[in-house]
N, C-alpha and C positions, 0 to 999 in steps of 0.2 A: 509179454515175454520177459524173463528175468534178466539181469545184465549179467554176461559170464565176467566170472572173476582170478585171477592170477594173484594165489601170495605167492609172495616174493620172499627170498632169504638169501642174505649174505652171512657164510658159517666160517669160523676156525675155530676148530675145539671146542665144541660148546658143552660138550659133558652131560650132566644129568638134564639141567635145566633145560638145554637146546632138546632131549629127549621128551620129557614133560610138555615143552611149545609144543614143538611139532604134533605128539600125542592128541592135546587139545586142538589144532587147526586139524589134523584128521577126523574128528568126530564132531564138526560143525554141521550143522544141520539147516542147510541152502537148498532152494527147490531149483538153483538154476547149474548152470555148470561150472565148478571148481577146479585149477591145476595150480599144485606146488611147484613153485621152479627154488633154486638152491643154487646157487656162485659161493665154491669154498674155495677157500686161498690159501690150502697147504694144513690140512688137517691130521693131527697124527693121532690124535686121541678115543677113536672109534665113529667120530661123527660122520666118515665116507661109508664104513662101514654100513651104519643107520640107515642113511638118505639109499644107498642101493639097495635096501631090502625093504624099501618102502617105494609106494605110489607118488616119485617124487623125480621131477623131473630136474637132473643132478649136471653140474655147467662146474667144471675147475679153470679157475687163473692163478699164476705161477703168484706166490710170495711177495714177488720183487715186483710183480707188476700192478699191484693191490693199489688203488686207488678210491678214496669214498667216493666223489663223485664220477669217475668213468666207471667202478665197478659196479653202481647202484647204475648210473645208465645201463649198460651191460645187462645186468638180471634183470632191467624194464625192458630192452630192446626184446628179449628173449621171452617174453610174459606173451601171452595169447588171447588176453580178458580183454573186456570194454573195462574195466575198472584193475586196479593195479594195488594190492596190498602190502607195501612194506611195513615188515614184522623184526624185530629183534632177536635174534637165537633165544636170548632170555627172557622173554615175554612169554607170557603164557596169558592166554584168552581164556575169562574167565564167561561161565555157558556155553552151553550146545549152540547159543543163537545170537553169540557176539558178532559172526561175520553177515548173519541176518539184517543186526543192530545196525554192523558199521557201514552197510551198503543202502538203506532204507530211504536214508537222508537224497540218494541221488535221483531219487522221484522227484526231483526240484531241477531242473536243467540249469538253473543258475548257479547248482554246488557244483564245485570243482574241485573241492577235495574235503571230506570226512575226517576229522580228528577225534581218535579216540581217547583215553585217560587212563593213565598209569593209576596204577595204587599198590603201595605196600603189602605182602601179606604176612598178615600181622600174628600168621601159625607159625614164621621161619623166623629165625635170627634175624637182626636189623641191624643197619649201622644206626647207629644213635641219631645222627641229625634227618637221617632222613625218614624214622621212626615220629621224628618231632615235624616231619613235611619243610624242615630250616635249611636242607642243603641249597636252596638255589636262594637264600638270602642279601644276595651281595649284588651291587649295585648294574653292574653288565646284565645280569637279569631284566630288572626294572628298567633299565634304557630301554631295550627291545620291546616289553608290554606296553612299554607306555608308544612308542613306535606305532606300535601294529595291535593298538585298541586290545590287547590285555589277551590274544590270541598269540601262543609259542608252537609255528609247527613241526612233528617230531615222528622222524620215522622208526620209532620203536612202537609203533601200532594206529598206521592210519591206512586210507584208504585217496585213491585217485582217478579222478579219470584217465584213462590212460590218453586220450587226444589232447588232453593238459600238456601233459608231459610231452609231445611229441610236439607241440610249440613251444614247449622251454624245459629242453635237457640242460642237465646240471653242466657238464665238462669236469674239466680236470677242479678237482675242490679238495683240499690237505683235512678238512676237518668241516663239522656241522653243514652238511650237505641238506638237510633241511632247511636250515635257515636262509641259505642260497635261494634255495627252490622256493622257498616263501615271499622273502622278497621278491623274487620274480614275477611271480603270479597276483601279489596282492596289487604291485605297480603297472601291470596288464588291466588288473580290476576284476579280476576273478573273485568268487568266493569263498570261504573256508567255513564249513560248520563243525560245531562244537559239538561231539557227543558226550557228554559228563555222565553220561550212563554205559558207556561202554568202556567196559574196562579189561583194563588187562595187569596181572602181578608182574610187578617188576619193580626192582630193588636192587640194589652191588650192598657187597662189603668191603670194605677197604683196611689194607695198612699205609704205612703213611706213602711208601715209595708208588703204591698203586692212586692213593689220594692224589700225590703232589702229579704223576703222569696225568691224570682226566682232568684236572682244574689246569695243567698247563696246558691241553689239547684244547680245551674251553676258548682257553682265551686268545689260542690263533683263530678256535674256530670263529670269535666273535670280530676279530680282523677283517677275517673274508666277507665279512657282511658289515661292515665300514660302522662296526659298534667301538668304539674307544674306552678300555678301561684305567684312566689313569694314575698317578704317583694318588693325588689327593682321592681318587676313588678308593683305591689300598688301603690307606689311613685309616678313611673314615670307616670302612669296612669292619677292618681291624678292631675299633674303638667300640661298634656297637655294641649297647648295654646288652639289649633284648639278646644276643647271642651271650652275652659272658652269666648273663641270670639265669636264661638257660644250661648253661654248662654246670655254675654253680649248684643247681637245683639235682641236674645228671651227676655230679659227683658225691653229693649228700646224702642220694636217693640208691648210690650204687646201680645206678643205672647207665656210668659211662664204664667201659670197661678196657677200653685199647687206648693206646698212646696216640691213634691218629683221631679218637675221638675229643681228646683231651685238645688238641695242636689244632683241630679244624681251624676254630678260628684265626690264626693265625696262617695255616699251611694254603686254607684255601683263597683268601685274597692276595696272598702271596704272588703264589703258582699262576692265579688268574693274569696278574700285572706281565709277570715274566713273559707268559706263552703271547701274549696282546701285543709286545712290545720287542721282544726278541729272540723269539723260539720260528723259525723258517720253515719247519714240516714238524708233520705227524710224528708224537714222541712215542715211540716202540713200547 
């Protein structure tokens, strides 16, 4: 018997892209049984519109009450699968037989959650550093891998058992609600598999005010999970060659084209120190 499965999706305004996901997670091609669930938190852009004229089982909480880790509980508590998919609005699953892919691995009763892999698509627009795979270069990264044996877990396209989770809900969490739940489960001793074949596009663009907000959400999120990014981490951050040859190269090549491309280095270890060290909640 196949394991039924539940994606999950937290939406606000997701636009074309959130249209495009959901498109692809409609046309996967699973021999067992699938249901979309959706927790939107105040959508004015046409995304309610979407989800009710689709086979999507549609859950709203108020704005004010948006929390990443009680509203990801929430859309879990609400899922009806033996296995539990959180997906990204702006993820798109790339094949008819990605949620095939990302569920395969649980013929192993010792996996406990399915990680799939982002990648770039490289037909759209890019931000420049994450065209070069450089955006998560700074050193709060590398703490964690080095942590948790080179494994980052990330709900912009994984998969779970759902009886996981119902031994270790996230709670109230301001930011990186994954990496809560990672920690949690890795210090249980559960396991995590890598699918480096299953993938899904996903990419942002940024300006800088949009840059400086995510790298300073980053770096509370990496608070909550007791990662420290400090003054001399920012520095050295700052200093790296490998990123300023890169940039170099990007400006030579007319291949940098935005001022937050130009600033990364600089905006993003920044930003990371601030949200780490004295940013209190999730920055709007």
């Amino acid at each position: 018997m196949s394991l039924t499965v539940s994606v999950v999706y937290l939406t606000k305004n997701g636009g074309e892209l959130f249209a495009s996901s959901l498109e692809a997670v409609l046309m996967q091609e699973y021999e067992g049984e699938v249901e979309v669930v959706a927790v939107d938190s105040g959508s004015t852009d046409g995304t309610l519109e979407l989800l009710e004229r689709t086979a999507v089982c549609l859950f709203q909480v108020q704005p004010q009450d948006f929390n990443f880790g009680l509203t990801r509980d929430y859309g879990f508590s609400l899922a009806k699968g033996d296995i539990v998919v959180p997906i990204s609005q702006d993820a798109i699953p790339v094949g008819t037989d990605w949620l095939a892919r990302l569920v395969k691995p649980f013929a192993d009763p010792q996996v406990a959650v399915v990680q799939g892999c982002d990648t770039p698509d490289v037909n759209t627009e890019l931000f420049y550093w994450e065209r070069l795979r450089l955006f998560y270069y700074t050193r709060d990264v590398k703490k964690w891998m080095k942590a948790y044996n080179n494994v980052g877990l990330s709900f912009t396209a994984c998969a779970i058992r759902r009886s996981v989770w119902e031994k270790h809900p996230l709670g109230r969490v301001e930011m990186s609600e994954d990496k809560v739940f990672q920690r949690s489960i890795v210090t249980a001793g559960y396991k995590i598999h890598q699918a480096m074949d299953v993938l899904d596009y996903h990419s942002h663009m940024y300006n800088l005010q949009s840059l400086a907000k995510r790298c300073e959400n980053e770096g509370l999120g990496w608070r909550s999970v007791g990662i420290s990014y400090s003054l001399g981490d920012m520095l050295l951050d700052m200093a790296n060659p490998l990123i300023w040859c890169a940039l170099g190269y990007g400006v030579l090549n007319f291949k940098v084209k935005r001022l937050a491309e130009v600033l990364f280095p600089l905006v993003r270890p920044f930003y990371l120190y601030k949200g780490n060290k004295s940013t209190s909640c999730y920055v709007h």
